[in-house]
N, C-alpha and C positions, 0 to 999 in steps of 0.2 A: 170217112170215119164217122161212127156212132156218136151221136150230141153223147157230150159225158157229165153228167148231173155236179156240180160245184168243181168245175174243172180251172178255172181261174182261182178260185177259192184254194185248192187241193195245190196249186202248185204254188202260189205265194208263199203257205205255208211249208214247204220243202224248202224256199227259199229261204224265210226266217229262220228254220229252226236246221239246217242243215249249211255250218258254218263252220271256218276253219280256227282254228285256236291251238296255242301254245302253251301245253301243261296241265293242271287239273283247274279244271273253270273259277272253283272258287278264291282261289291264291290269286287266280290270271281274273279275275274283277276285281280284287280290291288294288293290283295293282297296277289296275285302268284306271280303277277310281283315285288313286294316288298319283298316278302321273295326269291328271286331266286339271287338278287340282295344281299341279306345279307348274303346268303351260299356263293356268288363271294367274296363279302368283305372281309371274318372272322372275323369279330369284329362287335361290336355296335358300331352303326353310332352317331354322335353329330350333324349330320344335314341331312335332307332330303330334293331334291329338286323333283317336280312331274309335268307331264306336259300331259294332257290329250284332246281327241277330244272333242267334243262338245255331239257327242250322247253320250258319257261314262260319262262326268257331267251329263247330263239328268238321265242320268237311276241310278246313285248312290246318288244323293240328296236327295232323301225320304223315301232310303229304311232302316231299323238297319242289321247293318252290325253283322251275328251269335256271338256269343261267346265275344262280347265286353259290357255284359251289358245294353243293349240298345242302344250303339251309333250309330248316321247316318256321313253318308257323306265320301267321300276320303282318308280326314287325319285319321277317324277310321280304313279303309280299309288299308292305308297302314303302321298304328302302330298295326295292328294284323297280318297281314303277317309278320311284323320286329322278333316280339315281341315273336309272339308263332306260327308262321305259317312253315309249315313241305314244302318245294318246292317241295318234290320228290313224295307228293301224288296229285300233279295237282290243279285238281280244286275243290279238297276238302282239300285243304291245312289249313282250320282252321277248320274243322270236329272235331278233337280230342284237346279240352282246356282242364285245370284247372281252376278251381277259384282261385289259387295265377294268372295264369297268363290272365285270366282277369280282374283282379284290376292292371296287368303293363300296361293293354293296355292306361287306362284312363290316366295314370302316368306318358307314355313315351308322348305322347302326350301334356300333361303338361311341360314337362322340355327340350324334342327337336325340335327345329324350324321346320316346317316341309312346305315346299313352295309351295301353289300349281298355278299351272298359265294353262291356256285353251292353246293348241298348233294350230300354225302356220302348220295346213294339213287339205288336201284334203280325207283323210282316216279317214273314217264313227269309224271305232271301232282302237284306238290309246293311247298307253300306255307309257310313258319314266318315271322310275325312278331311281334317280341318290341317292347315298348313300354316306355321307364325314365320315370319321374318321383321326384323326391325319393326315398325308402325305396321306392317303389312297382314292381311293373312287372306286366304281362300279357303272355301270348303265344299265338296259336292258330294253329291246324295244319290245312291242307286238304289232301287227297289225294283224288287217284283221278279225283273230278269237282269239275264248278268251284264248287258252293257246297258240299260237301262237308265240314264241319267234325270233326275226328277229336278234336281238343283244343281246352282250352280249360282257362287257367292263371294264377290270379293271385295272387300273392306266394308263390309254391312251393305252393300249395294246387290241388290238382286240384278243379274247374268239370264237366270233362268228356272220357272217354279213353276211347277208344274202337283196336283194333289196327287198322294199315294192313294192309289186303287186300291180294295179288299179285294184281289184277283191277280193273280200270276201270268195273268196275259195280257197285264195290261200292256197298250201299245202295239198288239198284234192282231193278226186278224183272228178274227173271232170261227175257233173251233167246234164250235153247237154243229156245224155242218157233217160233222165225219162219223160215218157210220158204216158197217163191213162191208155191204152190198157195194154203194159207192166208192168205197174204194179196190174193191176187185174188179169193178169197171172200170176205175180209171188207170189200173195198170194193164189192164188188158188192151185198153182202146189210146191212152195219150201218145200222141206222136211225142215220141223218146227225144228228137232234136229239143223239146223243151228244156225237157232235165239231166238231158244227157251229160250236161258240165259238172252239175250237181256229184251225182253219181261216179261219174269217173274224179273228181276229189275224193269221196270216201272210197274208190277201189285204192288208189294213188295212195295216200296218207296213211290208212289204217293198215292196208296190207303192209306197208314199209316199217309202220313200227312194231307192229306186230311180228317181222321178220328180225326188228332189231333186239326188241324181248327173248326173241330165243337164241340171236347171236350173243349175247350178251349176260350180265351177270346184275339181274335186279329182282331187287321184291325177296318174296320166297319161290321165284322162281316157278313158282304153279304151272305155267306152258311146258318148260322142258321137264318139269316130271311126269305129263300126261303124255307126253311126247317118248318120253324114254318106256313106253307102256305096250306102247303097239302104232307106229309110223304108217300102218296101210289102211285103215278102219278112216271112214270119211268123218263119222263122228268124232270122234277121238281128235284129230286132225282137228275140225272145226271148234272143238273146244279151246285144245292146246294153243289155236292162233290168239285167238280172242286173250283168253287169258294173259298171254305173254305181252299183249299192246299194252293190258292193263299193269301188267307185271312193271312194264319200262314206264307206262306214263305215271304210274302211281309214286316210282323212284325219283324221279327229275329230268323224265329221259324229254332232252328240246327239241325232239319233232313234234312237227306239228300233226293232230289231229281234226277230223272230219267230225262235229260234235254234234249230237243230235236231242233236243229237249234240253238244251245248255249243259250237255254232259258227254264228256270222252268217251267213256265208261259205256254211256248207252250209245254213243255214235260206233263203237267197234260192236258191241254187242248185237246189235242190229243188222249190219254190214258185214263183220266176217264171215261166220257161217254159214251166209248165203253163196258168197264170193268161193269160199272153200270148196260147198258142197259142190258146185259149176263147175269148178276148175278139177275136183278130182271125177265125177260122171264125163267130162267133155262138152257140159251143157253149150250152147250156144248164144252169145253173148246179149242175147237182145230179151232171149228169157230171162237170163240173169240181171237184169238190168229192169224187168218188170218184175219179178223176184225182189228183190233190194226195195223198189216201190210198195211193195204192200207190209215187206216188215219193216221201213219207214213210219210210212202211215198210221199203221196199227203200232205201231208203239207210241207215237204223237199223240194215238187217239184213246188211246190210258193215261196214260202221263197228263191227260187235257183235265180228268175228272180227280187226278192224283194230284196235282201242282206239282211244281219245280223239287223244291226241298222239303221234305217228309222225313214221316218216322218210315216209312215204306222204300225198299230197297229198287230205286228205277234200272236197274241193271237185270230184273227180274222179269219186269215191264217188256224188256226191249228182249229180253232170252225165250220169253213165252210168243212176242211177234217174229223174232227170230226163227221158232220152229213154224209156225205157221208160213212164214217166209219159205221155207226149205220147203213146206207139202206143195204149195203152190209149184215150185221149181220145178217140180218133180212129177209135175202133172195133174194137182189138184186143183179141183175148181172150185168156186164160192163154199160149197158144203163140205168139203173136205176143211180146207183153210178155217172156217168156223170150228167143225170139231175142235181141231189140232187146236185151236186158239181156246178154246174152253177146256179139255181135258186140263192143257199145260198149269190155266191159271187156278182150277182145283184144286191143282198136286202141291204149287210152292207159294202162293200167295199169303202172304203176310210175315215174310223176310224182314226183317228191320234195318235199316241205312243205321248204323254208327258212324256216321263218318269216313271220308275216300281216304283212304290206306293200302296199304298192301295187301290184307284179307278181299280186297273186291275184284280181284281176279280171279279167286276160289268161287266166290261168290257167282261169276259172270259164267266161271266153268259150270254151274249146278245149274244155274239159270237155262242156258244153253241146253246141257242134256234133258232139263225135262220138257223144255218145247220139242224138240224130237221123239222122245217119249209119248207124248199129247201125238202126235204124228203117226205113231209105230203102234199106236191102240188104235186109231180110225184103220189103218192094214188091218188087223183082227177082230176090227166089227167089234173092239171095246169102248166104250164111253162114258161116260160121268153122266147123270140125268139130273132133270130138273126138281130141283127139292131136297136133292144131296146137298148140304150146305149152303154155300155162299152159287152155288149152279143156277141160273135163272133159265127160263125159258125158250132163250137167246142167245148168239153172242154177244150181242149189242148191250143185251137188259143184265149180264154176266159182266163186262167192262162198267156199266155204271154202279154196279155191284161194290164192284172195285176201287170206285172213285169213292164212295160210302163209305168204306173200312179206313182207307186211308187218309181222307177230308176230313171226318168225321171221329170213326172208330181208335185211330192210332194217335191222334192229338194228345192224349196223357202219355202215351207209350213216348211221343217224342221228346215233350217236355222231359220227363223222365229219365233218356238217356243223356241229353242235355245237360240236364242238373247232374250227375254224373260226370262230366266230362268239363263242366264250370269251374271245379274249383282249381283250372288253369287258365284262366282265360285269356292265351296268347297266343 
């Protein structure tokens, strides 16, 4: 096998960022961070106080938080972590309920004060929840990413403190390395036993709920209306799955997802339409499998210059490496896959994330068809040139483009939708 340039690097990071989780990540952190805080405590708390960024309001207001019955919002989130949430299995910490203990969740909610107030920081994804019982309390602090724990506090005795980073990755390995070329080598060239577990979790997880979004009756449905359109078309098909994972994960549906750049949302989005397009050509599975690795990659390696939570839609991120995913499938090689990856991100780039709801299935379905798009113009010798907009010279010098607009450029636009969406802050 061909030395493959940051091949240790490339797969650690598959590691970290391709991880399994129960529900929409934001609800499923703070109700990590809530049960890690009641394992400190030992006892049931008689009061909670909770203190959260502004992207983590946004992305928990409209989502049902798994296993609570239908409820939405923070205080669901962190009376199911209290309540019935296991800390030591991460960020599927409410994966496994009862029905006694979700009729506590509604319960405790009902009978303990539970505070919650928007925090005074600079840090995009920000977690503090503090826990009182008699003389007792605990409180612990996640930043940066979603199990991410910085502190950890009980009866004014420091557990564990650690400084909040001005960086999104803090605690992980360091992404400066990913760039298109290397990663087209190293799906061409990694011996697949590495990641092959990796990979077959997201075929596993995302295809199942994405099959259970269209058995099912969630969201607005987005998959079975593109479904009900034309059932033969590979596109079409590849949309309607996607959407419908997000259809059911956005509802409260408690499967678990394959999550990628701490998002469900982009862990299907990445993974289906690769997985579809395979399954309806015949492809054979080892291409599809180094397929899934580059739209992988290349979504991680936007997302890297983008950070976690934005005013910038990462479901857009993941539908633009998604079509790039698909050319490569399909028999495209580095220049092909570059095209496709720069038309896509000309055409929808600067999408705005309001928040995970049900509208981000629509969202994942558009995402999707323009990375195919991006795809279906390098067939007819069409392309986007350098100098057209935000087009750089490159795909590389196109993706930091991108981290630009979004780091940088969309900062007021997020505050903005933010402050919009504050004057609920629950």
């Amino acid at each position: 096998m061909p030395e493959i340039q940051n091949r240790e690097a490339y797969s650690k990071i598959l590691r970290e960022e391709i991880i399994p989780a129960t529900g929409c990540t934001e609800p499923i952190s703070i109700a990590y961070c809530a049960a890690k805080a009641h394992q400190v405590l030992g006892m049931q708390p008689t009061a909670v106080t909770v203190s959260v960024s502004g992207n983590i309001l946004k992305n928990v207001k409209s989502v049902v938080v798994p296993n609570t019955n239908g409820l939405k919002g923070i205080r669901a989130a962190v009376a199911a972590g209290i309540v019935c949430g296991d800390a030591d299995k991460g960020m599927q910490v409410i994966g496994t309920v009862d029905k006694e203990q979700r009729a506590s969740v509604a319960h405790f909610m009902d009978t303990v004060n539970i505070d919650v107030s928007c925090a005074e920081t600079d840090c995009p994804l920000y977690i503090s929840v503090t826990l009182y019982a008699r003389t007792s309390y605990s409180r612990v602090v996640i930043a940066n990413n979603h199990a991410n724990i910085v502190e950890i506090m009980k009866n004014g005795e420091s557990i564990l403190k650690r400084p909040i980073l001005a960086q999104s990755e803090d605690n992980l390995t360091d992404k400066s390395c990913l760039n298109l070329h290397d990663i087209i080598e190293y799906a061409n060239h990694i011996d697949l036993d590495e990641v092959k577990d990796l990979l077959d979790m997201q075929i596993d997880y995302n295809m199942a709920i994405c099959e259970e979004g269209l058995s099912g009756d969630y969201g607005a449905n987005i998959g079975k209306i593109l479904l009900s359109e034309n059932v033969s078309d590979a596109k079409t098909i590849a949309r309607a799955y996607a959407a419908a994972g997000s259809d059911a994960r956005m509802s409260g549906c408690e499967m678990p997802v394959a999550i990628l750049c701490g998002s469900g949302n982009q862990g299907i989005t990445a993974s289906v339409p690769v997985i579809c397009y395979a399954r309806h050509y015949r492809i054979n599975k080892e291409r599809m499998y180094r397929a899934m690795l580059v739209s992988d990659l290349l979504t991680v390696y936007q997302k890297a210059g983008i950070g976690r939570l934005s005013a910038f839609c990462g479901a857009i991120s993941a539908g633009c490496a998604a079509g790039a995913g698909i050319a490569y499938l399909l028999g495209g090689d580095e220049t092909v896959v570059a095209h496709t990856l720069v038309n896509s991100i000309a055409m929808i780039s600067g999408t705005i994330c309001d928040g995970a709801k049900p509208s981000c299935a629509a969202k994942i379905a558009a995402a999707i068809d323009t990375g195919i798009l991006g795809y279906q113009m390098y067939l007819h010798q069409q392309q986007f040139y350098r100098g057209e907009g935000i087009v750089a010279p490159n795909a590389d010098a196109t993706v930091q483009n991108i981290g630009r607009i979004a780091s940088e450029g969309m900062v007021t636009t997020d505050q903005t939708i933010i402050s919009i969406m504050q004057s609920d802050c629950k």
